[in-house]
N, C-alpha and C positions, 0 to 999 in steps of 0.2 A: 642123277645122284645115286651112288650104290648105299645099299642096307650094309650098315654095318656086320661082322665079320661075329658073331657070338663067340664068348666064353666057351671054353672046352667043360666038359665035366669035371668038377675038382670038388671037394667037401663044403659042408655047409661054413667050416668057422674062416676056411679060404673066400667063398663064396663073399661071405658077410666084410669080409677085410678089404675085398676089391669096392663091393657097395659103398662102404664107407668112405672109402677115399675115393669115392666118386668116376668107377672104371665101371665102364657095363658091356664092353665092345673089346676085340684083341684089338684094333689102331689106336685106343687108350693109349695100352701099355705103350707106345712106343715114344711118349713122354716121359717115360718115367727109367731111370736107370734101375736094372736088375738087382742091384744091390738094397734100395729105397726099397723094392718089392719087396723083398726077402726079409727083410727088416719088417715087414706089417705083422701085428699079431693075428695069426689063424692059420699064417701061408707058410708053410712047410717043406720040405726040397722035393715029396713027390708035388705038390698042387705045383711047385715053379719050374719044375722036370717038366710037367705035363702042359703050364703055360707056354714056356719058351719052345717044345716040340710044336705046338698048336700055332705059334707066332710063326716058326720057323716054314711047315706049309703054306704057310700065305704070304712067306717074305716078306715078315716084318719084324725089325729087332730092335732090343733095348734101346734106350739113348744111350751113346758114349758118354 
């Protein structure tokens, strides 16, 4: 089994938004549509610039 893929560096109120809604790994995100992200309060268009750049290395992307 592989180790999950870690969060990229993004701010703490980003950080606490993903904790909350229960993401601790980038293969999370790929439950969740970009827009639902965007929508959380703390996450910002750099933290989901910086997410989806970090996703996009590991070839993994939003849900349609």
């Amino acid at each position: 089994m592989k180790a999950p893929i870690a969060l990229p560096r993004i701010s703490k109120p980003a950080q606490r938004a993903l904790q909350q809604a229960g993401i601790s790994s980038l293969e999370q995100l790929a439950d969740f549509r970009e827009k639902d992200i965007a929508e959380l309060h703390g996450i910002g268009k750099h933290a989901l610039l910086t997410l989806h750049n970090a996703m996009a290395v590991h070839g993994i992307r939003f849900l349609q």
